[in-house]
Steps between C-alpha positions, in 0.01 A plus 500: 500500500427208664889251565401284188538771324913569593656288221296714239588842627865401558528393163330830355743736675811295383389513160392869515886550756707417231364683192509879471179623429586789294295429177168330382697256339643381837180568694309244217763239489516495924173474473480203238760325743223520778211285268400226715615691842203717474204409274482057482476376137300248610276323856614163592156352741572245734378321780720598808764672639726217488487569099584805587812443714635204246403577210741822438787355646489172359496669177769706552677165602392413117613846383194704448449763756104575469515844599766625233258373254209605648283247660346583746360220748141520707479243748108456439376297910458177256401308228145652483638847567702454208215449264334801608791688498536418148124561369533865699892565373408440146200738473725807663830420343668473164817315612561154500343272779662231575362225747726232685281245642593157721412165324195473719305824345369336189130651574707834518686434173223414320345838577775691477575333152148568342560844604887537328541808286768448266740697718441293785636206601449177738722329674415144690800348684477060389700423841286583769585865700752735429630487833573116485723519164814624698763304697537648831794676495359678172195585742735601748686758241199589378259600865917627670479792176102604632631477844794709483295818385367466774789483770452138550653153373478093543727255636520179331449314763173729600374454154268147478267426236276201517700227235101395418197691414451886410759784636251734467368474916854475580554828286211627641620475842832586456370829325248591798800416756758742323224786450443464113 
C-alpha cells in the first residue's frame, strides 16, 4: 500500500476495532459502513493534481468529504487527457463519470458532452481555474492538509502567489519543490 493509501486503511481497522465480529449480521453491517472506503460510487476526471489536492479539502471545508461518499478523483495530465480518459472510462465502467474541466476546455466539453451517458456528468468552472477561486489563506489551509501527510508544512510568509494571472505555474512549482 502505497502512503496515499493510510487514511483508508486507518479508517477500515477503526471501524472493524470497535465492532465484535461475532455474527453475519455484524460482519454485513461493518461492511456496509466501509461503502465508499473500498469500491468508489463514482470517477471524478480532472485536469491536474492541483484538483486533486483542493478539491477534497475544500469540500470538506463545504461539508462533503468525497471519499465517505465515494468519489473517487483521477487527476487525468490535462484537459485533453481528460477527454480520453472519459471516452476509455465509459466503455469499461458502469459508474458514474464525472468530468471537472477549467473554463478554457470548451473543445474538451464539447466532446465530452456529445459523449454524456445519462449517468455522467460535466462540469465547466464560469470563473477561470479552480486554483484561482480561493483566497490565499484558504489555499494555504487547503496545500498545509496535503503537506502534512507528508511530514511537511508552509509558513505564511513562505507562501506567495502571484495577485495576477494563473496559480497554476506557481502550484506547479511549489508541488515539484516539496516532492508532490
Amino acid at each position: 500500500q502505497s502512503f496515499d493509501d493510510m487514511p483508508r486503511l486507518t479508517a477500515m481497522a477503526e471501524i472493524f476495532k470497535n465492532r465484535q465480529l461475532t455474527t453475519v449480521a455484524n460482519l454485513v453491517a461493518a461492511s456496509k459502513s466501509l461503502i465508499g472506503l473500498l469500491r468508489p460510487r463514482a470517477l471524478l476526471l480532472v485536469e491536474g493534481q492541483s484538483e486533486c489536492i483542493i478539491l477534497p479539502k475544500a469540500m470538506q471545508l463545504m461539508g462533503l468529504d468525497l471519499e465517505q461518499v465515494g468519489v473517487h478523483i483521477i487527476a487525468s495530465g490535462g484537459v485533453q487527457q481528460v477527454v480520453r480518459r472519459f471516452l476509455f472510462y465509459r466503455e469499461i465502467v458502469t459508474l458514474p463519470l464525472i468530468c471537472l474541466l477549467d473554463e478554457d476546455a470548451s473543445d474538451a466539453s464539447e466532446i465530452i458532452f456529445d459523449s454524456l451517458r445519462d449517468i455522467d456528468g460535466l462540469l465547466v468552472l464560469q470563473s477561470g481555474e479552480l486554483e484561482d477561486t480561493f483566497s490565499d489563506s484558504a489555499m494555504l489551509e487547503i496545500l498545509n492538509g496535503q503537506l502534512m501527510r507528508h511530514g511537511q508544512s508552509l509558513q505564511q510568509t513562505s507562501f506567495v502567489l502571484p495577485k495576477n494571472g494563473k496559480r497554476k505555474d506557481a502550484l506547479n512549482r511549489l508541488f515539484r519543490s516539496h516532492g508532490l
